[in-house]
C-alpha positions in Angstrom: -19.3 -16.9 -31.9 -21.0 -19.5 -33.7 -23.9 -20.8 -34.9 -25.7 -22.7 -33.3 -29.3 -24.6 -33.8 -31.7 -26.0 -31.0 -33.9 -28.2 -32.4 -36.9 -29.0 -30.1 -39.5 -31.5 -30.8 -42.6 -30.5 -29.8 -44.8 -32.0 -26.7 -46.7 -34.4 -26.2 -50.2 -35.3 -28.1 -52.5 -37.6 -27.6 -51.1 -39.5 -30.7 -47.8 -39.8 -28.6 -49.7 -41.3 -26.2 -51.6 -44.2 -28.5 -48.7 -44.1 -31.2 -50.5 -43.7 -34.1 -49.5 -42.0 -37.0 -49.7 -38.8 -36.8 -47.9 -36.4 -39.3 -50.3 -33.8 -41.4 -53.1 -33.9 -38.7 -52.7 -30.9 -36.9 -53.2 -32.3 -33.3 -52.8 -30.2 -30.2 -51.1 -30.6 -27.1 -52.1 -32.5 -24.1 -52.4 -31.0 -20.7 -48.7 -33.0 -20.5 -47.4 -31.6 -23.3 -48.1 -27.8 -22.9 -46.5 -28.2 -19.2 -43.6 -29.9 -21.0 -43.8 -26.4 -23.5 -43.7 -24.3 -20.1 -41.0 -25.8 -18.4 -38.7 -25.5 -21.8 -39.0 -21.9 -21.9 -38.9 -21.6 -17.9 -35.0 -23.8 -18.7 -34.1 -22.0 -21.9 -35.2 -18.4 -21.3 -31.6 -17.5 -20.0 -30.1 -18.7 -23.9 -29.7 -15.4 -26.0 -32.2 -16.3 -29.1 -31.5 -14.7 -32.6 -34.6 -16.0 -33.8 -37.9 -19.3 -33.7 -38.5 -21.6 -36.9 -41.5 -23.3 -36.5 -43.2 -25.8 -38.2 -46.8 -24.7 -38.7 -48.8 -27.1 -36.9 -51.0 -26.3 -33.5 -48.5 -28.9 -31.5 -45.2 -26.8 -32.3 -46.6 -23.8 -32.4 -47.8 -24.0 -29.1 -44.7 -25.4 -27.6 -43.1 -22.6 -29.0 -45.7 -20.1 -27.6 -44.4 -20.1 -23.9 -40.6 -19.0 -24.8 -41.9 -16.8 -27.5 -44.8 -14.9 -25.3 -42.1 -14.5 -22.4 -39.1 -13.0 -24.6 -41.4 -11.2 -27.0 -39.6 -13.2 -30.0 -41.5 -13.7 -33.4 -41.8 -17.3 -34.7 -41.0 -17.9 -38.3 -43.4 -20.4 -39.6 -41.7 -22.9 -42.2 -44.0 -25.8 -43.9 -40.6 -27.2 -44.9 -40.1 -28.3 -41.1 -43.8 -30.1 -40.9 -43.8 -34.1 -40.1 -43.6 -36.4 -42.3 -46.7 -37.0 -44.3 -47.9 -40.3 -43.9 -50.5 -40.6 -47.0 -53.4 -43.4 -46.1 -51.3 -43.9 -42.6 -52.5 -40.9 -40.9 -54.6 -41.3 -37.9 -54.2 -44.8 -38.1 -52.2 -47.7 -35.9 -49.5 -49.7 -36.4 -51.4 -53.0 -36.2 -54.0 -51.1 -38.7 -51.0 -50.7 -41.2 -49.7 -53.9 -41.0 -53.3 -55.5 -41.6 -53.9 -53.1 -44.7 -50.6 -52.0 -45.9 -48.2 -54.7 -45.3 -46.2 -54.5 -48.4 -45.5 -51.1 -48.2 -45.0 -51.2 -44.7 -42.5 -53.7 -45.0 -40.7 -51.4 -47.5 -40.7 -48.5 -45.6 -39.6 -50.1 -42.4 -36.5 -51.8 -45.1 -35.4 -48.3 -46.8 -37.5 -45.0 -46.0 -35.3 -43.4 -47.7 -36.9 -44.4 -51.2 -40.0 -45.9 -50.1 -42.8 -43.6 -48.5 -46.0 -45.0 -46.5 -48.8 -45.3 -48.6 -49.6 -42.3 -50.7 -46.7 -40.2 -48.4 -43.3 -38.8 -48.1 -39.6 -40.4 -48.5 -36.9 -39.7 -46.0 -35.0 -38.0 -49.1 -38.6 -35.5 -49.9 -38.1 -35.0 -46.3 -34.8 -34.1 -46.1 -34.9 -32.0 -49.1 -37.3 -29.4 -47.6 -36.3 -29.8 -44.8 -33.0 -28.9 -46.0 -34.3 -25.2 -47.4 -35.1 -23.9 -44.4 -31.3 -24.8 -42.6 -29.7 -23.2 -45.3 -32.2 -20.9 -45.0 -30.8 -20.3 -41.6 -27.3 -20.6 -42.4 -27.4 -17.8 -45.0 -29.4 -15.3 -42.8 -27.7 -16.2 -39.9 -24.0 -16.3 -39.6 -24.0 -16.9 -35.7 -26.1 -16.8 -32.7 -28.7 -19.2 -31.4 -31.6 -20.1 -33.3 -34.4 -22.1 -31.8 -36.0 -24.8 -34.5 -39.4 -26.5 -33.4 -40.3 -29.4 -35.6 -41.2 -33.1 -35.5 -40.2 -36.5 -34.7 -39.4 -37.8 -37.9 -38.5 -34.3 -39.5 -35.4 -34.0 -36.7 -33.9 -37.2 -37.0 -33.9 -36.7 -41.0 -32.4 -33.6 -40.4 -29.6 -34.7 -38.1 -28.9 -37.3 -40.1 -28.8 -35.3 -43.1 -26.3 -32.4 -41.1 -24.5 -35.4 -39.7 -23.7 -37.8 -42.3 -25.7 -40.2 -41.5 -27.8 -43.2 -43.7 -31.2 -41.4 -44.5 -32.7 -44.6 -44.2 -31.6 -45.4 -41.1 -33.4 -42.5 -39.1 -35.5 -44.6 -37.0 -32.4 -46.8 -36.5 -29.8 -44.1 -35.1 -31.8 -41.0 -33.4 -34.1 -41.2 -30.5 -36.2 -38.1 -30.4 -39.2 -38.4 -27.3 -41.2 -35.8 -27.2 -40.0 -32.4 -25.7 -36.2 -33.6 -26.4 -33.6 -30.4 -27.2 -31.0 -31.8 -29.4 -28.2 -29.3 -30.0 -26.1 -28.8 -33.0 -23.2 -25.9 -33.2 -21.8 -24.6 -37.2 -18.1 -24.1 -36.7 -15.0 -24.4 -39.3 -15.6 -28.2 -39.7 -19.1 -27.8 -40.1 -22.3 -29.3 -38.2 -21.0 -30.7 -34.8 -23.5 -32.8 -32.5 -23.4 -31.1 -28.7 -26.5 -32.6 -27.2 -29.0 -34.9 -28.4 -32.6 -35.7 -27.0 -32.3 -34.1 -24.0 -35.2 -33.9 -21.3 -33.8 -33.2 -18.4 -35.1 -30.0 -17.8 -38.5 -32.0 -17.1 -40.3 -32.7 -14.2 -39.6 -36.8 -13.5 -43.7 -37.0 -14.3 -43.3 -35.7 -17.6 -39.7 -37.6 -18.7 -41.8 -40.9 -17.8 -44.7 -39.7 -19.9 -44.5 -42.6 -23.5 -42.2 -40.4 -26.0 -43.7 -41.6 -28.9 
């Protein structure tokens, strides 16, 4: 047996809805995005968990809750899988940034890698927290299935980071709507991609729902 990671993003927020930045705020779930929360665990409750990381922000936590409260498993709360920080950015919109920030803006859209949005976090800070808590996992954790709740930005870094990919080219490569179950299984080549973004286990309501 392997290991194996689920990494879920969490539901949807009202900041998913308006797509503004939203990445230390600590929003909470919309009506829509706790039902998207149920209907994960209702899908996944059948997998055999070995244990929950979780980001420790109200909107992953609570997606976890459902599939947590069900199976009686503990959530491990990790700060090293929050969102990316988005300095001055936070709470505000694109159009906001562009009038304000341009410069940097530009930069970050350019290489995020090196270049953070004002007053927040690289692609590589990112990564490298990010990166603690999967070898984290890796050490503690030799197979099994181990459920990861996290963020947008945070997942694509990751995957790039496990896959190979350009850190800077996150937002360029990885789709991650909210509520998506991307799938990665450990085995003797290392970190292999099984499933990425999915939402089917939604109601058709809730897949149509903006993904931001």
């Amino acid at each position: 047996m392997s290991l194996t990671l689920y990494f879920l993003r969490h539901g949807e927020t009202a900041y998913s809805e308006i797509g503004a930045y939203c990445g230390e705020i600590d929003a909470e779930l919309t009506p829509e995005g706790i039902r998207m929360a149920k209907a994960f665990a209702d899908a996944y409750r059948a997998v055999a968990w070995t244990a929950v990381y979780v980001s420790p922000m109200k909107r992953t936590i609570a997606t976890a809750q459902p599939l947590c409260d069900s199976l009686g498993l503990k959530m491990q709360l990790r700060p090293g899988l929050e969102e990316i920080h988005y300095g001055k950015w936070e709470d505000k919109t694109v159009d906001f940034v562009k009038q304000h920030y341009l410069d940097d803006y530009i930069h970050w859209l350019t290489e995020p890698a090196w270049n953070p949005p004002t007053g927040g976090e690289t692609s590589v800070e990112i990564a490298s927290r990010a990166s603690l808590v999967i070898a984290e996992i890796q050490q503690a954790y030799k197979t099994g299935n181990i459920l990861v709740v996290s963020h947008k930005a945070t997942i694509r870094i990751i995957l790039c980071d496990l896959l190979g990919i350009d850190l800077g080219r996150y937002r360029d490569r990885i789709e991650m709507l909210a509520g998506a179950v991307t799938v990665v299984k450990f085995d003797l080549h290392g970190p292999l991609l099984q499933e990425l973004g999915n939402r089917a286990y939604m109601s058709e309501d809730l897949r149509s729902r903006p993904g931001t």
